[in-house]
C-alpha positions in Angstrom: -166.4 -79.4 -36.4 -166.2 -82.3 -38.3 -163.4 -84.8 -37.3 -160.4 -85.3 -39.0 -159.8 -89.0 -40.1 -155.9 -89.3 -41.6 -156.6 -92.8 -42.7 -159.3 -93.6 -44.9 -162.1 -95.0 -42.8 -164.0 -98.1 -43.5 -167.7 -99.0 -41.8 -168.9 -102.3 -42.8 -172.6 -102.8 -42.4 -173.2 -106.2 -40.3 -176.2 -107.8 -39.1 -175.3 -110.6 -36.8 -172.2 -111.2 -34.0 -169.9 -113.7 -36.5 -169.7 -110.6 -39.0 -169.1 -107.8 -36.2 -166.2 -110.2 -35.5 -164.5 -110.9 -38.9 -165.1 -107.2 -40.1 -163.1 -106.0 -37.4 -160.3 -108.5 -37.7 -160.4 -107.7 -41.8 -159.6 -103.9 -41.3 -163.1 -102.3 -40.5 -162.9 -98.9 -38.2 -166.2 -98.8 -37.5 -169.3 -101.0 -37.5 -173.2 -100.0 -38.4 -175.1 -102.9 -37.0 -178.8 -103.3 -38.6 -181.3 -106.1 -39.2 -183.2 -107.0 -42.1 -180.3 -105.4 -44.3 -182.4 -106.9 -47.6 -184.9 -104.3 -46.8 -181.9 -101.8 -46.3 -181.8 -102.0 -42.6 -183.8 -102.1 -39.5 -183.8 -101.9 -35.9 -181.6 -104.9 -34.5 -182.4 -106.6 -31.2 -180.6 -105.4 -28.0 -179.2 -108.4 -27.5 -177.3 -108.0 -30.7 -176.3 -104.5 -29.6 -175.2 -106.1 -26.2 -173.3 -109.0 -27.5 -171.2 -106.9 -30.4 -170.5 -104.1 -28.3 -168.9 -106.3 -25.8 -167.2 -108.6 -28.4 -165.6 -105.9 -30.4 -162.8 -102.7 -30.1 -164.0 -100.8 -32.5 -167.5 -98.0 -32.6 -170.3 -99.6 -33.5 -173.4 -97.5 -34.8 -177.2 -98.9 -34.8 -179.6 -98.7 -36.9 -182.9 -97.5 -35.8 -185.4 -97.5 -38.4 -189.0 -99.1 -37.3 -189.5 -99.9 -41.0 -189.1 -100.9 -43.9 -190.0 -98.4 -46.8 -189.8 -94.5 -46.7 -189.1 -92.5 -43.6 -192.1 -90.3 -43.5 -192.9 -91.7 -39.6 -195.6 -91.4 -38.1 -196.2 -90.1 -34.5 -196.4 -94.2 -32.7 -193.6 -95.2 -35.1 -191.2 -92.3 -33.9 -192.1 -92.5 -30.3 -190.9 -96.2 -31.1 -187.8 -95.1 -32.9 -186.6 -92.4 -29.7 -187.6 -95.6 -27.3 -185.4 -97.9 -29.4 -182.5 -95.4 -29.4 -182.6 -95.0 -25.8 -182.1 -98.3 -25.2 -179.1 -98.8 -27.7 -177.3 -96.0 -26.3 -178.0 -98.1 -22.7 -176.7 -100.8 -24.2 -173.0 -99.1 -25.4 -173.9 -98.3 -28.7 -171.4 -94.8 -30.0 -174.1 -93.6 -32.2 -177.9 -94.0 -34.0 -178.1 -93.7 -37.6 -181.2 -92.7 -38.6 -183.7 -90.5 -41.0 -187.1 -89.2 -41.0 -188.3 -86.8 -44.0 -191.7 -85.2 -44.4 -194.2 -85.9 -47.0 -193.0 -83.2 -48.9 -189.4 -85.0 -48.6 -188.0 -82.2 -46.6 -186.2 -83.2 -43.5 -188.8 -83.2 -40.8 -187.2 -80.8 -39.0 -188.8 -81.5 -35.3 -188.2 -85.0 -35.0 -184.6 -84.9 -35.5 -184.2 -82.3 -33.0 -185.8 -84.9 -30.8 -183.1 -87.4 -31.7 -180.7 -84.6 -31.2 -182.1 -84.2 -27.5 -182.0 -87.9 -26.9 -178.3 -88.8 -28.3 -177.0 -86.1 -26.4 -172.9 -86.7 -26.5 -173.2 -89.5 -28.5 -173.1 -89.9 -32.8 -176.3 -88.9 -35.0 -176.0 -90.4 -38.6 -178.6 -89.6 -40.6 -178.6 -92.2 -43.3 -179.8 -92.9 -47.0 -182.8 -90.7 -45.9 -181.3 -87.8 -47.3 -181.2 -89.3 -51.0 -184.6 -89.2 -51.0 -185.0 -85.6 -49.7 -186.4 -83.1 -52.4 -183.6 -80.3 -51.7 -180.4 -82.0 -50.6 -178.5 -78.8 -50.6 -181.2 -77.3 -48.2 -181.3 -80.3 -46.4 -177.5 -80.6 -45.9 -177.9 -76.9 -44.6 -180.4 -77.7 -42.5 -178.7 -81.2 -41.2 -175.8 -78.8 -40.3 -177.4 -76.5 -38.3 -179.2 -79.1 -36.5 -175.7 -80.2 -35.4 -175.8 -83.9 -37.0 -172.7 -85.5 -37.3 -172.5 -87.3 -40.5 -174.9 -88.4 -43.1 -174.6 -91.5 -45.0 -175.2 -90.7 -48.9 -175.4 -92.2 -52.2 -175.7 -89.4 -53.8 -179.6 -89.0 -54.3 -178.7 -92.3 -56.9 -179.6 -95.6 -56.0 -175.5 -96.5 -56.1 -172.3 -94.3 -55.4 -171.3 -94.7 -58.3 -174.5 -93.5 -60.3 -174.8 -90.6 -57.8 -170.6 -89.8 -57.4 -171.5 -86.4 -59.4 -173.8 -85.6 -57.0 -171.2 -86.7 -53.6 -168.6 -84.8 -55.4 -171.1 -81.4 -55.0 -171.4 -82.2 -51.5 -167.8 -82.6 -50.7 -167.1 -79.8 -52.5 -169.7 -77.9 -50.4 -170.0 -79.2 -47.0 -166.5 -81.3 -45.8 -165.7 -78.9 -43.9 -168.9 -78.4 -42.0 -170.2 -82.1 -41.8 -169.0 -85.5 -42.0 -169.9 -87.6 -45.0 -170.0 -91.1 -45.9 -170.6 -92.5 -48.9 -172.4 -95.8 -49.2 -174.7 -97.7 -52.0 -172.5 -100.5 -53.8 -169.0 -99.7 -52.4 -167.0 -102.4 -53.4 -163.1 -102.4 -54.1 -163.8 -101.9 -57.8 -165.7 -98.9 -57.3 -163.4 -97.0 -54.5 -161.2 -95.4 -56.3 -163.5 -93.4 -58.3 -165.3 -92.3 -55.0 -162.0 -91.8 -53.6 -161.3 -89.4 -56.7 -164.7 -87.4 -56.0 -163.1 -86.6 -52.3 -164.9 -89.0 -50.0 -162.9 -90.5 -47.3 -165.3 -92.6 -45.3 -167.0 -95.6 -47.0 -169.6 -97.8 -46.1 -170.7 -101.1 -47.5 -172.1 -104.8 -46.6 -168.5 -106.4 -48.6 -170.5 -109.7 -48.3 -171.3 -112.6 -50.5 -173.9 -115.2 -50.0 -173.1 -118.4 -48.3 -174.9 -122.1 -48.5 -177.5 -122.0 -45.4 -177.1 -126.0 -44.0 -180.4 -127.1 -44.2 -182.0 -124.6 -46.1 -180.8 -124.3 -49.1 -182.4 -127.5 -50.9 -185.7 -127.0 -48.3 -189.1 -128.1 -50.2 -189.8 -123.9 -49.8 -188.1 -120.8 -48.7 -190.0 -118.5 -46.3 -189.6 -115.1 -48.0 -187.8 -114.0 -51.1 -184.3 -112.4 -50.9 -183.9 -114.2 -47.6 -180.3 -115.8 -48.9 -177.6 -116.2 -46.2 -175.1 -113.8 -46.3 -171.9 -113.0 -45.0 -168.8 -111.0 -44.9 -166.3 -112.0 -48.5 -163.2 -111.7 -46.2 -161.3 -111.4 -49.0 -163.2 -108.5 -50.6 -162.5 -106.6 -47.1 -159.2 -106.9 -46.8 -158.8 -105.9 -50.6 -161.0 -102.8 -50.0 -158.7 -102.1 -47.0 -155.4 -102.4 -49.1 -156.7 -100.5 -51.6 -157.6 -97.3 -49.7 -154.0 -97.7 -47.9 -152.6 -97.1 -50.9 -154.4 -95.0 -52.6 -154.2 -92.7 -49.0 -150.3 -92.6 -49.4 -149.8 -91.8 -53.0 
């Protein structure tokens, strides 16, 4: 069954140790921990797994995704995926969040119950994957039975707030069966709305970009999109407030 959160829950999507730190002490309940979060996350290192599992209270989920792009996998990159996980979980990681779909964008069916098998007693997330999927009524059915724990959803949009129609369907249909979390653009100003549509975990980046000493007025930059970033402190603590209240009215 899915659990019951009585307070709103926040999971703030962080990439290196400084943010894992800040987030928590700005009102995050949970961490996902990724790298190359430009390309919408990938596997992090384990020494980033190591180093913010031991530096914070608080759950922390890992991205594994071997990729960037779809999540149509093939056999080497999901054998790379379940060798990845395996050595998060070693690490002290609560949970994977991952996705894989066929090439008919149908949840491919076998290698999550490999994931399953592997995670054991820990979290599954299956993430952003399943905006993609063809069918995400048949997938959410088929995510159930599978026994996955949450997904992470936008809605089958590329923002919450495009897709909230589409979030408020599956709360309406499966919040009693699965956990959900809604994530693609949640920022304070777009929580209530989200909030309105029945969603009571939220996931986002709250970041800004910073000046990168040295690197900013360099003579090139090494890849596009590659701007420092880090958490708006003041975005996070807002976004906490605001589900507060909006939890007690």
């Amino acid at each position: 069954m899915p659990k019951v959160n009585i307070r709103p829950l926040i999971e703030v999507a962080v990439a290196d140790l400084d943010d894992a730190i800040v987030a928590e002490q700005c009102g995050a309940d949970r961490l996902e921990l990724n790298s190359g979060m430009p390309l919408g996350g990938l596997t992090p290192s384990i020494g980033l797994v190591q180093e913010v599992v031991a530096a914070v209270r608080i759950p922390v989920v890992v991205m594994v995704r071997p990729r960037p792009g779809g999540f149509c996998y093939s056999a080497r990159q999901h054998q790379t995926a379940l060798r990845d996980a395996e050595a998060i979980l070693s690490a002290g990681a609560a949970g994977i969040v991952w996705g894989a779909l066929n090439a008919n964008r149908d949840i491919d069916q076998p290698k999550v119950v490999d994931m399953i098998s592997l995670v054991d007693n820990k979290e599954l997330v299956f993430h952003r994957a399943i905006d993609l999927a063809r069918d995400w009524r048949a997938s959410l059915e088929a995510l159930v039975d599978l026994r996955v724990d949450r997904i992470l959803s936008s809605g089958q949009q590329s923002s919450a707030i495009q897709g909230v129609d589409c979030l408020k369907a599956m709360v309406q249909a499966f919040d009693r069966r699965m956990e959900l979390i809604v994530g693609g653009g949640v920022r304070v100003a777009t929580i209530p709305m989200l909030y309105a549509a029945g969603l009571r975990q939220f996931h986002g980046t709250f970041s800004q970009a910073v000046d990168d000493p040295g690197y900013e007025n360099a003579r090139f930059r090494f890849a596009e999109n590659d701007q420092l970033r880090c958490i708006d402190t003041a975005e996070l603590r807002s976004a906490r407030t605001c589900l507060d209240h909006l939890s007690s009215e």
